[in-house]
PAZAPA-4460 file (N, C-alpha, C; in steps of 0.05 Angstrom, whole numbers, plus 32768, in hexadecimal, padded with zeros to 4 digits):
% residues 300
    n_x    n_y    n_z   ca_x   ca_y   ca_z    c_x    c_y    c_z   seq   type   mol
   81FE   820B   724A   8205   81F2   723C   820B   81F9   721E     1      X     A
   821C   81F0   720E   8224   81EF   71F8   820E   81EB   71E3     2      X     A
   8210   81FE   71CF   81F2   81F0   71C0   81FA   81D8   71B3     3      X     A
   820E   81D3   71A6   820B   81B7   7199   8208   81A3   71AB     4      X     A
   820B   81A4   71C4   820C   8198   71D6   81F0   8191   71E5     5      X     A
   81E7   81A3   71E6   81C0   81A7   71E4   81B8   819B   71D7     6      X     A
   81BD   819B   71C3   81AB   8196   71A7   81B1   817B   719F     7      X     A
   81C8   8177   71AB   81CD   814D   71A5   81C0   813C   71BA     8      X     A
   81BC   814E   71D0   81AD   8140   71EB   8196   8141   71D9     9      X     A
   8185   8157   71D8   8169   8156   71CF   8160   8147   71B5    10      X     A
   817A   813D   71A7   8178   8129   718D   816F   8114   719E    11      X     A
   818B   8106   71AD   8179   80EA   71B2   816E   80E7   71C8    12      X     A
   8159   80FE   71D1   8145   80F2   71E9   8133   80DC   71E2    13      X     A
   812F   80CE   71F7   8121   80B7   71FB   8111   80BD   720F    14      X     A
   80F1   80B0   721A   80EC   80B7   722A   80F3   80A7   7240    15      X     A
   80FA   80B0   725E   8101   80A0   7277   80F1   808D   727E    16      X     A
   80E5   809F   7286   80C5   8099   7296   80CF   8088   72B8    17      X     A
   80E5   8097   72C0   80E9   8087   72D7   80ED   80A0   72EF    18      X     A
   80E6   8095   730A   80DF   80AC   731A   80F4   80C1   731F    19      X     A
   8111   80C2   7319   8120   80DE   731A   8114   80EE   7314    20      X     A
   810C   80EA   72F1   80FE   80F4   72DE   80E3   8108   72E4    21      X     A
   80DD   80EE   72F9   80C0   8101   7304   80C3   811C   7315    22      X     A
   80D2   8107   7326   80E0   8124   7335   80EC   813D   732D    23      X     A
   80FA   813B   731D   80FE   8151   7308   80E1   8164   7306    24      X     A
   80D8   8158   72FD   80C1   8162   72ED   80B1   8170   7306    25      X     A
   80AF   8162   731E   809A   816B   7336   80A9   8180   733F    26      X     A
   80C0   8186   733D   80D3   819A   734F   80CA   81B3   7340    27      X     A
   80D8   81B1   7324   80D0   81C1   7310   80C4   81CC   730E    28      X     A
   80A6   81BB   730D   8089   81CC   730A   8080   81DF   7322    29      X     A
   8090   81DE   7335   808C   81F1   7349   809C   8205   7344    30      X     A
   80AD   820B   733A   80C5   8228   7323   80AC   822A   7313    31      X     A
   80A3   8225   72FC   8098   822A   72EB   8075   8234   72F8    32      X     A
   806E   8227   7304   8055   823A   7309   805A   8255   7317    33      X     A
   8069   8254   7331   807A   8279   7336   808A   8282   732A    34      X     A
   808B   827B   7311   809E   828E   7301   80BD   8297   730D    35      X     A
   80C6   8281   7328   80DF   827C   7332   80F4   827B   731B    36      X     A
   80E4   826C   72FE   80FC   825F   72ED   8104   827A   72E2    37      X     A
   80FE   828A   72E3   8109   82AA   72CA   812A   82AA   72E6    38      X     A
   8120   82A5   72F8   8143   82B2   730C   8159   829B   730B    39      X     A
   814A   828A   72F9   8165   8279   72FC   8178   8283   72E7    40      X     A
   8195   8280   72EB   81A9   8285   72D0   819F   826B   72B7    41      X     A
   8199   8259   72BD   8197   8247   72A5   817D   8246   72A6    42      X     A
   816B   825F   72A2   814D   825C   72A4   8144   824E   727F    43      X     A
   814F   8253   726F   8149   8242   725C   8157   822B   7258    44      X     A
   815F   8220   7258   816C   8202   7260   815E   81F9   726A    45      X     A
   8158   81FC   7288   813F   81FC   7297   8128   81F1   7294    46      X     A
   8122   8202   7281   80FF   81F9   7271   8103   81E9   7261    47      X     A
   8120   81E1   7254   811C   81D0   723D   811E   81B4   7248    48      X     A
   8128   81AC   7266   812D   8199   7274   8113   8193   727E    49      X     A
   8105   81A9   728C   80E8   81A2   7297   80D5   8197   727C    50      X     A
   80D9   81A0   7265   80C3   8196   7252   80C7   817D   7251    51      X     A
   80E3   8172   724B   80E5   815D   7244   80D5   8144   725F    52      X     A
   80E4   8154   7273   80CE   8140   7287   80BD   8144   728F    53      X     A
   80A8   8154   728C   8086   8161   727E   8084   8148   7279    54      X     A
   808D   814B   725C   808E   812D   724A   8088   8111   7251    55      X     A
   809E   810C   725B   80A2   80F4   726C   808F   80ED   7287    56      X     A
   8085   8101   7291   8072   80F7   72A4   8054   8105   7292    57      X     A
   8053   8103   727D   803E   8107   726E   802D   8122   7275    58      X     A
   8034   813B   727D   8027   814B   7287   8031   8162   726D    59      X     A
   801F   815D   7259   8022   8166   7241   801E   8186   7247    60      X     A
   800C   818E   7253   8004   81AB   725B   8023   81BF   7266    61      X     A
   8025   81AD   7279   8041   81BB   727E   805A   81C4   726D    62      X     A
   805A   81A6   725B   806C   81A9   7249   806B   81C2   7233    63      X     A
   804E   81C3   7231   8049   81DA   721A   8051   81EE   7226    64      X     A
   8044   81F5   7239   8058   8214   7242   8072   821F   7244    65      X     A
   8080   8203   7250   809F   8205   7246   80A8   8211   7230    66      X     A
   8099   8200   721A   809E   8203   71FC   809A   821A   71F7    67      X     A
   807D   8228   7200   8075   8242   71F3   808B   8258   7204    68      X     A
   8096   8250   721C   80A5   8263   7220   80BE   826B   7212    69      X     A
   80CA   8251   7207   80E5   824D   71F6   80DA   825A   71E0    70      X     A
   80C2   8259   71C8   80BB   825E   71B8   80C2   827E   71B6    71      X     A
   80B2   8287   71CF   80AF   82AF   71D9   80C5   82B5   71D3    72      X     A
   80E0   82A4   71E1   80F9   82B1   71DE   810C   82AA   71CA    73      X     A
   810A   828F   71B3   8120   8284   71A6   810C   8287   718F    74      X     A
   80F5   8283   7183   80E4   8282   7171   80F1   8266   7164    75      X     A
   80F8   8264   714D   80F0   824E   713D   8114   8242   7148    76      X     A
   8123   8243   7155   8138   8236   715B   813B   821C   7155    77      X     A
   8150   8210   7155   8153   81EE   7147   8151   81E3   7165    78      X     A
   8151   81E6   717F   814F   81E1   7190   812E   81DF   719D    79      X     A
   8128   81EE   719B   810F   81F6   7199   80F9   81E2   7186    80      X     A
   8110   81F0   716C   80F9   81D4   7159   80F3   81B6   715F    81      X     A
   810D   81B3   7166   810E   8193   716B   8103   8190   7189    82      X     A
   80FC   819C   719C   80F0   819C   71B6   80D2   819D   71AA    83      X     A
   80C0   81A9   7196   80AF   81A5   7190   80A5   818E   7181    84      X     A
   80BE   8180   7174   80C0   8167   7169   80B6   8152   717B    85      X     A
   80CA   8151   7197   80B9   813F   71A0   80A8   8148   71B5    86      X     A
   809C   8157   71B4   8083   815C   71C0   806A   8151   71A8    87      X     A
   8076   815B   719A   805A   814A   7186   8065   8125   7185    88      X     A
   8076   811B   7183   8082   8103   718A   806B   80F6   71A0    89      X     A
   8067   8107   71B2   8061   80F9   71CA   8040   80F6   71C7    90      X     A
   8035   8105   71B5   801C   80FF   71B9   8008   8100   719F    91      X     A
   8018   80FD   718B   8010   8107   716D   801A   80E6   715E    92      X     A
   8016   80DF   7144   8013   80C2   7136   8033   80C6   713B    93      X     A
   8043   80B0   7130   805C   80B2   712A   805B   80BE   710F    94      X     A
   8043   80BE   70F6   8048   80C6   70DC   8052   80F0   70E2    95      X     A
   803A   80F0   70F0   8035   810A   70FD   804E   8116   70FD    96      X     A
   8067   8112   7116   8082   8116   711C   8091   8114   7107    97      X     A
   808A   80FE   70EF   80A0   8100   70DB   8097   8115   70C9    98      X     A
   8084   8112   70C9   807D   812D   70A7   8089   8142   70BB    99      X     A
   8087   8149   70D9   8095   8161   70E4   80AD   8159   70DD   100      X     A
   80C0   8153   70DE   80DE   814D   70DB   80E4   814B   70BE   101      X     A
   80D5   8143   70A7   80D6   814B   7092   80DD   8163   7087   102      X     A
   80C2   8177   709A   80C6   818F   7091   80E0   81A0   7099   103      X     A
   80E2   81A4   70AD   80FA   81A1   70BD   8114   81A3   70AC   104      X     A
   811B   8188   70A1   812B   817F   708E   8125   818C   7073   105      X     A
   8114   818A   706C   8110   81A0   704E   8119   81BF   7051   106      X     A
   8113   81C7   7069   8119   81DC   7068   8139   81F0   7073   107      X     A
   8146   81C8   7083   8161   81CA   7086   816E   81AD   7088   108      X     A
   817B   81AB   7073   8182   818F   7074   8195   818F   7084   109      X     A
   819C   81A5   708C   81B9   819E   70A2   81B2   8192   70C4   110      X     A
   818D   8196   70C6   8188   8194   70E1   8196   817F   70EF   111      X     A
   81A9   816C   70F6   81B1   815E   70F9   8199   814F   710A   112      X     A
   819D   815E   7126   817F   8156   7136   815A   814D   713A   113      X     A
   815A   815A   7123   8144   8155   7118   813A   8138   7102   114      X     A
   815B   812D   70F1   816B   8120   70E8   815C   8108   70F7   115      X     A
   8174   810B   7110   816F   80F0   712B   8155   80F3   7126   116      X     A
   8147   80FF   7137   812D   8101   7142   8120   80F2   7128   117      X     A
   8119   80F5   710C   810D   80E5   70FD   8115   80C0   70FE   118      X     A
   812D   80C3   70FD   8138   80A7   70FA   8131   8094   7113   119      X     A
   8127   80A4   712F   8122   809E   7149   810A   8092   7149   120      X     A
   80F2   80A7   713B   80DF   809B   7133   80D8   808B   711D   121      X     A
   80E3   8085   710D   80E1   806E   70FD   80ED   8055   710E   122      X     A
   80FB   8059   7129   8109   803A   712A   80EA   8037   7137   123      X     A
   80DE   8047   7146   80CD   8048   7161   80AC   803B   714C   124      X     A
   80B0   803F   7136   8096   8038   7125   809C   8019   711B   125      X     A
   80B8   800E   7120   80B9   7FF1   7119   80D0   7FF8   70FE   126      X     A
   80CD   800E   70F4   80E3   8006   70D1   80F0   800D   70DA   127      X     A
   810C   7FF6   70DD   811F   7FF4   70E9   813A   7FF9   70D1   128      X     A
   8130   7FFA   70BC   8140   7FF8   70A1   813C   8015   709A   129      X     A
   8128   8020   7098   8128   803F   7096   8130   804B   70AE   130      X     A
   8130   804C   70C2   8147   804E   70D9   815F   8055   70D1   131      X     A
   816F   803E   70C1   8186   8034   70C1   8191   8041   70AB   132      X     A
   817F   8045   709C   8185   805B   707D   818B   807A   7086   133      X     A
   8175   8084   7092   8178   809B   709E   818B   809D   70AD   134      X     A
   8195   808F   70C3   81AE   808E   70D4   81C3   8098   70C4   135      X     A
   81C7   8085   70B0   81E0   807C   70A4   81E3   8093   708E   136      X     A
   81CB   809C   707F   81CA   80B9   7079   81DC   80C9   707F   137      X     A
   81CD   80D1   70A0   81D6   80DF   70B2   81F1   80E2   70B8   138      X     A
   81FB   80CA   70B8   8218   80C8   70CE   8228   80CB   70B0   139      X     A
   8225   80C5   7096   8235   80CF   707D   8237   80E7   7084   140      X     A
   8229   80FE   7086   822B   8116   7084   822F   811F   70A0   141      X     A
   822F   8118   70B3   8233   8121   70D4   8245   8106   70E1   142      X     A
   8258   8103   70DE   8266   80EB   70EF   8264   80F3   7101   143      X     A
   8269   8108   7109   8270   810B   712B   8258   8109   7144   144      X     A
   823F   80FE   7137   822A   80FB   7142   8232   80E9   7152   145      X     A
   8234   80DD   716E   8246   80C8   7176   8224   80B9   717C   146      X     A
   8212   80C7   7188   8201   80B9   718A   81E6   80B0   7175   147      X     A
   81EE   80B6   7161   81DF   80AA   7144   81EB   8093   7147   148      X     A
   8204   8094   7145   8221   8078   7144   820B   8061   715A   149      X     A
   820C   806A   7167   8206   8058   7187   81E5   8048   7182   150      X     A
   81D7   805D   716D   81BA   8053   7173   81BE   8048   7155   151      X     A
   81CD   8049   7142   81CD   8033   712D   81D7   8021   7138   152      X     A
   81EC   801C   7142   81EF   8002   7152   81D3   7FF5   715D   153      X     A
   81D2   8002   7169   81B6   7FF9   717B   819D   7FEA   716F   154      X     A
   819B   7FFA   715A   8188   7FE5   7140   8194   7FCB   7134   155      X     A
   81B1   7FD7   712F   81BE   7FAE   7127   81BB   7FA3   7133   156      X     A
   81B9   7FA9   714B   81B9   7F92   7164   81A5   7F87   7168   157      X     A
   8188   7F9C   716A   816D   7F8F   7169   8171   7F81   714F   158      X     A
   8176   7F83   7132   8174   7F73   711C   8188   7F50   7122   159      X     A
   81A1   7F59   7136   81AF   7F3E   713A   81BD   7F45   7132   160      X     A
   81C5   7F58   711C   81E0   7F5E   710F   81F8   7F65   7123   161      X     A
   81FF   7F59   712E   8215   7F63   7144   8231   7F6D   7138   162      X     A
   823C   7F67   7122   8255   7F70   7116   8246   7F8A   710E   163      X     A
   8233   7F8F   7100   8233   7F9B   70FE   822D   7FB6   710C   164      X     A
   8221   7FAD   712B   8222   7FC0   7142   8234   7FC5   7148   165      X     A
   824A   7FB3   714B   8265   7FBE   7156   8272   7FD0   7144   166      X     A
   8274   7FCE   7125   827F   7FDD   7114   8276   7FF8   7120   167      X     A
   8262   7FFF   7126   8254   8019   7129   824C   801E   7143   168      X     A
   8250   8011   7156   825E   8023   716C   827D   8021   7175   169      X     A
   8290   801C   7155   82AB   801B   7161   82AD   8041   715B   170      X     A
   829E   8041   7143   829A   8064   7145   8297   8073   7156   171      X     A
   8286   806C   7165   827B   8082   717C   8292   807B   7192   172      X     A
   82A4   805A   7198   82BA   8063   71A8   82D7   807A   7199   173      X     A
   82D6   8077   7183   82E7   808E   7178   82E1   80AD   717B   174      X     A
   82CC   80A8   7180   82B8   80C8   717A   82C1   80CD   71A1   175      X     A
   82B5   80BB   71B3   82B0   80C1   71C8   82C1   80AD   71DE   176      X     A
   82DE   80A5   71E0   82EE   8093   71F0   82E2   808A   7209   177      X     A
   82E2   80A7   720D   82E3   80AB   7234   82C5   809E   723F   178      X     A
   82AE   809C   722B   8297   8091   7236   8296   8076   723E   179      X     A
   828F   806B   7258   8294   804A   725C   8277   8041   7255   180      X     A
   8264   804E   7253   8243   8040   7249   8248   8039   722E   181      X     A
   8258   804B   721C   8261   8039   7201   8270   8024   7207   182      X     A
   8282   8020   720E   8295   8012   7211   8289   7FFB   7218   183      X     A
   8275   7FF5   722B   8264   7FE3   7234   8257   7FDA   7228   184      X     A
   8246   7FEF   7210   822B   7FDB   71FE   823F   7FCD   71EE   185      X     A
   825C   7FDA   71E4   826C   7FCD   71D2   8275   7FAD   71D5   186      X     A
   827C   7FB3   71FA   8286   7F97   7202   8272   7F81   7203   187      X     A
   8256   7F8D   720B   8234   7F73   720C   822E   7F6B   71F0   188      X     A
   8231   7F88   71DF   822C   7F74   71C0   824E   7F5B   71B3   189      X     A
   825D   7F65   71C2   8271   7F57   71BB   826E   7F3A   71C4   190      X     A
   8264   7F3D   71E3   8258   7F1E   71ED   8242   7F0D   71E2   191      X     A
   8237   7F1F   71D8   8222   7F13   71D1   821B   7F0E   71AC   192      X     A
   822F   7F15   71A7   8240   7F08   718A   824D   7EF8   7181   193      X     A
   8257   7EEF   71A0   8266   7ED3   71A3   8280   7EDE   719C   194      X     A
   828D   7EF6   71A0   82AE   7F02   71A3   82B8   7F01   71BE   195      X     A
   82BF   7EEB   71CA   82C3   7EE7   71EA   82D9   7EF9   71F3   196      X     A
   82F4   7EEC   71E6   8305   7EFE   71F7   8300   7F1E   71E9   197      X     A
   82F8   7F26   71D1   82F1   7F44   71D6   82DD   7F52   71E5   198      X     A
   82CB   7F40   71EF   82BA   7F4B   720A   82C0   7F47   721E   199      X     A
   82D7   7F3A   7224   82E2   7F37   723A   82F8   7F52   7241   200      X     A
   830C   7F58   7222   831F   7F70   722A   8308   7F84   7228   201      X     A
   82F4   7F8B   7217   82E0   7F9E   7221   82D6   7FB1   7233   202      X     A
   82D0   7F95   7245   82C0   7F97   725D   82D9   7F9D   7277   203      X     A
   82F0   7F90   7274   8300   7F9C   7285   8309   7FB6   727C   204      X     A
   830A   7FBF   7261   830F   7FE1   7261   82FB   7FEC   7272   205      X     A
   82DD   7FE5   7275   82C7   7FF7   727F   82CF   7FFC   729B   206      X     A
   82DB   7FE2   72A7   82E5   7FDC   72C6   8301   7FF3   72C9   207      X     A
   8313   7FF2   72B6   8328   8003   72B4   8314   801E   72B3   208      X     A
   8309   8021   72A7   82F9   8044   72AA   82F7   8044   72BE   209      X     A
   82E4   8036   72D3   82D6   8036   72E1   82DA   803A   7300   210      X     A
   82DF   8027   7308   82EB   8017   7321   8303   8024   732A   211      X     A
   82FF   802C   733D   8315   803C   734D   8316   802B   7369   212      X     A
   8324   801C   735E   8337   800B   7375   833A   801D   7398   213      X     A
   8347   8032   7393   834D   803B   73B1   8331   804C   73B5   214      X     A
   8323   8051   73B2   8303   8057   73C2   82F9   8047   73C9   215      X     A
   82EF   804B   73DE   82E4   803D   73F5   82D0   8023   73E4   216      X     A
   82C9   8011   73EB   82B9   7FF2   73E5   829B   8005   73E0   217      X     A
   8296   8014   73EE   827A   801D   73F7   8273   8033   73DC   218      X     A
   8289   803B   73CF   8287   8051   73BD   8288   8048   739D   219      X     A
   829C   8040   739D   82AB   8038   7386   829F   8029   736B   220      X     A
   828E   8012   7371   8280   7FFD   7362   8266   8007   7355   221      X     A
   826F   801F   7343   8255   8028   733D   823E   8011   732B   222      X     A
   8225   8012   731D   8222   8003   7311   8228   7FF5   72F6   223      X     A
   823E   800F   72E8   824D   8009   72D1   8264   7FF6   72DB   224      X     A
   826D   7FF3   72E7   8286   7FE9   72F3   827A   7FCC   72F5   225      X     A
   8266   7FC6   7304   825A   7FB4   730B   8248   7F9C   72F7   226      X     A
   8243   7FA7   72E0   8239   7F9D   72CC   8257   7F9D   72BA   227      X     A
   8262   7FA1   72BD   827E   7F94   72AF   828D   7F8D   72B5   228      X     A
   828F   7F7F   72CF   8296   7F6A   72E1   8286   7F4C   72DB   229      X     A
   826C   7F5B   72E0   825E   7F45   72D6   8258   7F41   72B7   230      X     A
   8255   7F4A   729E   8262   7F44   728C   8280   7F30   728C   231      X     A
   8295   7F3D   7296   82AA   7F25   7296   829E   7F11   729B   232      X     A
   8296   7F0F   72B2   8295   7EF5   72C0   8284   7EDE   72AF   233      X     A
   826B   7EEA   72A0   8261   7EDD   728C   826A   7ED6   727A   234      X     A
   827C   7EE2   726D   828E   7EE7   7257   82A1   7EC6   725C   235      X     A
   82AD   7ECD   7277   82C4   7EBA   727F   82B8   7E9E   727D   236      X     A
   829E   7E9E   7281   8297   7E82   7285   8291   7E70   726D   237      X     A
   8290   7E8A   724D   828C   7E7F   7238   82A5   7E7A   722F   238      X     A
   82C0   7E85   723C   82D9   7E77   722B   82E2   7E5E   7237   239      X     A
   82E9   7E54   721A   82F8   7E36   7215   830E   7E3A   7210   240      X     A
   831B   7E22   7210   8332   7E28   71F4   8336   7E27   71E2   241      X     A
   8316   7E18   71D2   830D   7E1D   71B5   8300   7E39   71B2   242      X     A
   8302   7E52   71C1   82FA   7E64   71C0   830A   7E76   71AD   243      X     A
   82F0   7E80   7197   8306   7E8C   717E   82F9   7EAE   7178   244      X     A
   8306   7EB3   7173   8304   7ED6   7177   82FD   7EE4   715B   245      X     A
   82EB   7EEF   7146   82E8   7EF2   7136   82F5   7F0B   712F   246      X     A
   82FC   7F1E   7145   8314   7F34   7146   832D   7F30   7152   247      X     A
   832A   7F16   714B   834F   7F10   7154   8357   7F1A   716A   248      X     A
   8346   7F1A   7180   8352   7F25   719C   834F   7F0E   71A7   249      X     A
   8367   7F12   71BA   837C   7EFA   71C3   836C   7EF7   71DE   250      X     A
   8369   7EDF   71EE   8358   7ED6   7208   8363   7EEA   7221   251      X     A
   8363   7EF1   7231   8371   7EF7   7249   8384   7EDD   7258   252      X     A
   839B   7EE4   7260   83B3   7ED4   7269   83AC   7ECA   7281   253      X     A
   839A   7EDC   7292   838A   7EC6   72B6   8378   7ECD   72B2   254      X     A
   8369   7EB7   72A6   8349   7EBE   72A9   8345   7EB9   72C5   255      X     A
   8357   7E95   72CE   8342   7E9D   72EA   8348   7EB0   72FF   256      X     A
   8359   7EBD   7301   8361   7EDA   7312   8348   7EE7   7310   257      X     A
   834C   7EF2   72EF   8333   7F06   72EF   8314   7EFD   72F6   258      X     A
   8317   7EE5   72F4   82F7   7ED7   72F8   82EC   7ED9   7319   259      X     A
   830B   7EDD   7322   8302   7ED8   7347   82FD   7EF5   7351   260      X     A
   8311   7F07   733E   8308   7F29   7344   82ED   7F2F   7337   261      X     A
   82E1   7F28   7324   82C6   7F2C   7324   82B3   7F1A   733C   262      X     A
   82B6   7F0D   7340   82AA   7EFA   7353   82AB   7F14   736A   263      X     A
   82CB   7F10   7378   82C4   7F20   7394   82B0   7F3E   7398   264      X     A
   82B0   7F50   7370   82A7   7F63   736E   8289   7F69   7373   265      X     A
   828A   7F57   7368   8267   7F45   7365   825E   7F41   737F   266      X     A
   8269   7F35   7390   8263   7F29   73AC   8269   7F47   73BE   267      X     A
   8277   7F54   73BD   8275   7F6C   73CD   8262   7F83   73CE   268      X     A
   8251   7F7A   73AD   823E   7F8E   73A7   8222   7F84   73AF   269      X     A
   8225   7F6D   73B2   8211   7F56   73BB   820A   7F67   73DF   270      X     A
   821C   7F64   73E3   8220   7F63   7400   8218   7F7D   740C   271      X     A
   8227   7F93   73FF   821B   7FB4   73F8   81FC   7FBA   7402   272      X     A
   81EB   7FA4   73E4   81D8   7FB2   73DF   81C6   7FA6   73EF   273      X     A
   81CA   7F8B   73FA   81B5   7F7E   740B   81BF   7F87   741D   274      X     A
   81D2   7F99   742C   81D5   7FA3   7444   81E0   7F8C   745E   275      X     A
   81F1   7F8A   7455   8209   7F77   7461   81FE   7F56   7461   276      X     A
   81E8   7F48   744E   81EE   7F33   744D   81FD   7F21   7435   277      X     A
   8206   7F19   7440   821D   7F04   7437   8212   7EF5   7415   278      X     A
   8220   7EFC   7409   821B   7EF3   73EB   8214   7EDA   73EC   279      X     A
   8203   7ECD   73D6   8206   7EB1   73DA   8228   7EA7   73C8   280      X     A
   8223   7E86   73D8   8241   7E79   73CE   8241   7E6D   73B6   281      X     A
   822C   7E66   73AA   8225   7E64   7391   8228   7E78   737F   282      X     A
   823A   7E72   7363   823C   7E87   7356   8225   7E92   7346   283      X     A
   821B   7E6F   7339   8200   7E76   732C   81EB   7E89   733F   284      X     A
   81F0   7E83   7354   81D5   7E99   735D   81DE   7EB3   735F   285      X     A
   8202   7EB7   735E   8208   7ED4   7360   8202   7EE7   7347   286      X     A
   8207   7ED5   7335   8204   7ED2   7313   81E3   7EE1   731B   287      X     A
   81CA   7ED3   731B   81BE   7ED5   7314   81B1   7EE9   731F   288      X     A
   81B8   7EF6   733D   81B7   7F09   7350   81BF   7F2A   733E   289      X     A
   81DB   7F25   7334   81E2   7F3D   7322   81CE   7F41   7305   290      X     A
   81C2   7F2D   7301   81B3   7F28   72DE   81A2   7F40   72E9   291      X     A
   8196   7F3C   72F8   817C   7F4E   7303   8182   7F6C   7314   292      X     A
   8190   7F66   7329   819C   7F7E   7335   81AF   7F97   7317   293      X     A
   81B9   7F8A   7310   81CA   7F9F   72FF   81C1   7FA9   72E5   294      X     A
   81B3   7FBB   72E2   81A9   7FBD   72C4   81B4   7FCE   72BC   295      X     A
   81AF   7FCD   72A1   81BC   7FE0   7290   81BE   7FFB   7299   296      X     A
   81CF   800B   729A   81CA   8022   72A1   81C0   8039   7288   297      X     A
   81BA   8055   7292   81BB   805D   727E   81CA   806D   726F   298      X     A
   81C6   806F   7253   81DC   8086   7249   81E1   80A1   724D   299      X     A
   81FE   80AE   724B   81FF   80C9   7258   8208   80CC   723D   300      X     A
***
């Protein structure tokens, strides 16, 4: 794996805590007690994946060994450091983790990662404004951070500031096109800012990513696809024709076309997942069937 590429994953970990995660971790720990993991080609990668979900299923013991084995071989590495970052994260004050990231930073202001990782825990302690300083810090001197971009958004949005979320993840779509999980939080904060027809062209870009028409019904509808279907469809139900666009994007020309292709999308996924029963004919209840079935997915 690429190190900058490493080292931006291991910026913005979050913890899962959901059962892949575990699994990971249960498979793993059977490499790591026979010493299987030394024959793998990505035997350090390896360990830095198993710590993190150590972590996550709270089996702090494990995690340390990981660490101490990366330590044996990389010693004070920026990869390394910041893997010890949040190991103390996980079980140390939040003051604790920052005076670590402090030091860190004093002793290289370029850590970019270590950077995140402070600003992560200040959102996670409630100062949402020191967050936002640090971020913005950050992204002056590192634009290309796409996912600093993504988690400052993320705080406007908890604050309500929605222009100003969108301003800042229109970055991270410049930084990063091809991703449709951006493209998606862009198009929900756009809905939920009251920009209709721009969450409406939005959310059909995510469907243009997405949705591959000639694969099979059974394949195709992943859950990104599906939550931006249903986005439209919510979307559609808020336009009028007093509906006014604060980015001057123009309504779509058939809404109700597109309203009935989310509909049938919706109803085929319906049908999918309860295993061939028949969607209900009510939209509100199809509506309200996707609110719950489709959640957010997560970020790659």
């Amino acid at each position: 794996m690429d190190f900058t590429i490493a080292l931006q994953k291991l910026a913005s970990y979050r913890p899962r805590k959901n059962p892949t995660y575990k699994k990971a971790f249960a498979d793993g720990l059977l490499l790591l007690n026979n010493d299987a993991w030394k024959r793998r080609p990505d035997s350090w990668e390896f360990l830095e994946s198993l710590a993190l979900a150590a972590l996550d299923s709270e089996r702090y013991d494990a995690s340390d060994r990981c660490i101490k084995h990366l330590v044996d071989k990389f010693g004070d590495s920026p990869r390394v450091e910041v893997l010890s970052g949040i190991r103390i994260e996980a079980t140390e004050k939040p003051e604790t983790a920052l005076e670590y990231y402090n030091k860190l930073l004093e002793s290289d202001p370029t850590n970019a990662a270590a950077w995140r990782r402070k600003a992560y825990v200040l959102r996670t302690m409630g100062k949402l404004d020191k967050s936002v300083e640090e971020l913005s810090s950050l992204l002056d001197t590192f634009y290309n951070e796409v996912d600093g971009w993504v988690e400052l958004a993320e705080i406007y949005y908890l604050c309500s500031q929605y222009n100003y979320a969108l301003q800042a993840l229109s970055h991270a779509l410049l930084l990063a096109p091809q991703n449709p999980f951006y493209v998606l939080e862009f198009a929900e904060i756009a809905h939920t800012s009251g920009d209709i027809p721009l969450a409406i062209r939005t959310f059909l870009m995510v469907v243009d990513m997405t949705d591959d028409e000639a694969a099979p019904t059974t394949s195709y509808q992943t859950d990104i696809t599906l939550r931006a279907w249903y986005g439209v469809k919510l979307s559609l139900r808020r336009l009028t024709s007093e509906t006014r666009s604060p980015s001057q994007t123009a309504p779509p020309n058939n809404p109700e076309l597109i309203g009935k292709l989310a509909t049938e999308r919706l109803r085929q996924a319906y049908e999918q997942r309860a295993k061939g029963t028949s969607a209900p004919e009510s939209e509100d209840d199809l509506l309200e069937w996707a609110s719950t079935a489709l959640k957010p997915p997560p970020r790659t």
